[in-house]
C-alpha positions in Angstrom: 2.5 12.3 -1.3 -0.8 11.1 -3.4 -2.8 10.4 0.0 -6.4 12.4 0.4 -7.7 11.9 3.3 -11.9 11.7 3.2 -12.7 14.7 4.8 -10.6 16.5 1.5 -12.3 14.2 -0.4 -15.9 15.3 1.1 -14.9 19.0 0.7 -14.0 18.6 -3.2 -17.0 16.8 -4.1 -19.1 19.7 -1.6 -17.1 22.1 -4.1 -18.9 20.3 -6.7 -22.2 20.4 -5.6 -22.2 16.7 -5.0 -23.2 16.7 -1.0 -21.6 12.8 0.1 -20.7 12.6 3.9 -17.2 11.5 5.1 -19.3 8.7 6.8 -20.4 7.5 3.6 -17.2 7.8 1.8 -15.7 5.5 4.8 -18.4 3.3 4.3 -17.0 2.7 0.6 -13.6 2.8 1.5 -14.3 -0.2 4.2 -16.4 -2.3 1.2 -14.2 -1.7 -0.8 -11.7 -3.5 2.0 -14.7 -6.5 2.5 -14.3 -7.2 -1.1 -10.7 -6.7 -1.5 -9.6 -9.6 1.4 -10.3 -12.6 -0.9 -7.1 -11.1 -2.6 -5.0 -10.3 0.2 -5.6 -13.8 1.0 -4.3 -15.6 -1.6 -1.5 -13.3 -1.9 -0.4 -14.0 1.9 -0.7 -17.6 0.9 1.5 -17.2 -2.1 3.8 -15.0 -0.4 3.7 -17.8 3.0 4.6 -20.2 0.8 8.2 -19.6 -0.3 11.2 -19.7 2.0 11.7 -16.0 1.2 10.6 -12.5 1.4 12.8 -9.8 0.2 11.2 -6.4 1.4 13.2 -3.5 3.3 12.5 -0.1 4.6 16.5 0.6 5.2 16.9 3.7 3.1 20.4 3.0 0.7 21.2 5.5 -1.9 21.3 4.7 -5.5 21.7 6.1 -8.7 18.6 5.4 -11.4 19.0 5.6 -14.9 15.7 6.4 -16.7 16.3 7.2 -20.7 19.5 9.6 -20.6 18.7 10.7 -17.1 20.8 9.8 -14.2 19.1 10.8 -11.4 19.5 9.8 -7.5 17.2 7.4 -5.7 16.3 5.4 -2.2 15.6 2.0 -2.3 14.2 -0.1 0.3 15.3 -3.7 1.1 15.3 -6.1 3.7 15.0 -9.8 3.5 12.5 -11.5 5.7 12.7 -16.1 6.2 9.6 -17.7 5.8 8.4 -20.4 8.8 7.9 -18.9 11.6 4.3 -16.5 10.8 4.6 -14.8 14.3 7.1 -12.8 12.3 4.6 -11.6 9.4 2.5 -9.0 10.1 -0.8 -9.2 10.0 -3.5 -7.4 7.5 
């Protein structure tokens, strides 16, 4: 719901008067990825090196108490065994 894709992004800062091209923009975004791998890295080595994953995308409904508010709620879950990395995908 937060996403903004560049070519929004070039049109606000257009709005703006600030005149910087999607390419350039991409161009960031994809630094900003260069820099950024030393960090997935080391968290795919911490994360490879347990026996266990627990992350899900099977929707279950749950109620979530925040303060005096009882509202309702998905969560996500699904465990995942460490070992065997042709099950991990890749970033």
């Amino acid at each position: 719901s937060d996403h903004l894709p560049l070519y929004r992004q070039e049109g606000i800062f257009a709005r703006a008067g600030m005149a910087i091209p999607r390419s350039t923009l991409g161009a960031w975004v994809g630094q900003c990825g260069v820099q950024l791998q030393p960090l997935v890295d080391a968290l795919r080595q911490e994360q490879l090196g347990h026996r266990v994953l627990h992350a899900d995308e099977t929707p279950v409904a749950m109620l979530w108490l925040t303060s005096t508010i009882l509202t309702a709620r998905r969560q996500l879950s699904w465990p995942v065994e460490a070992g065997n990395e042709s099950n991990w995908l890749r970033c």
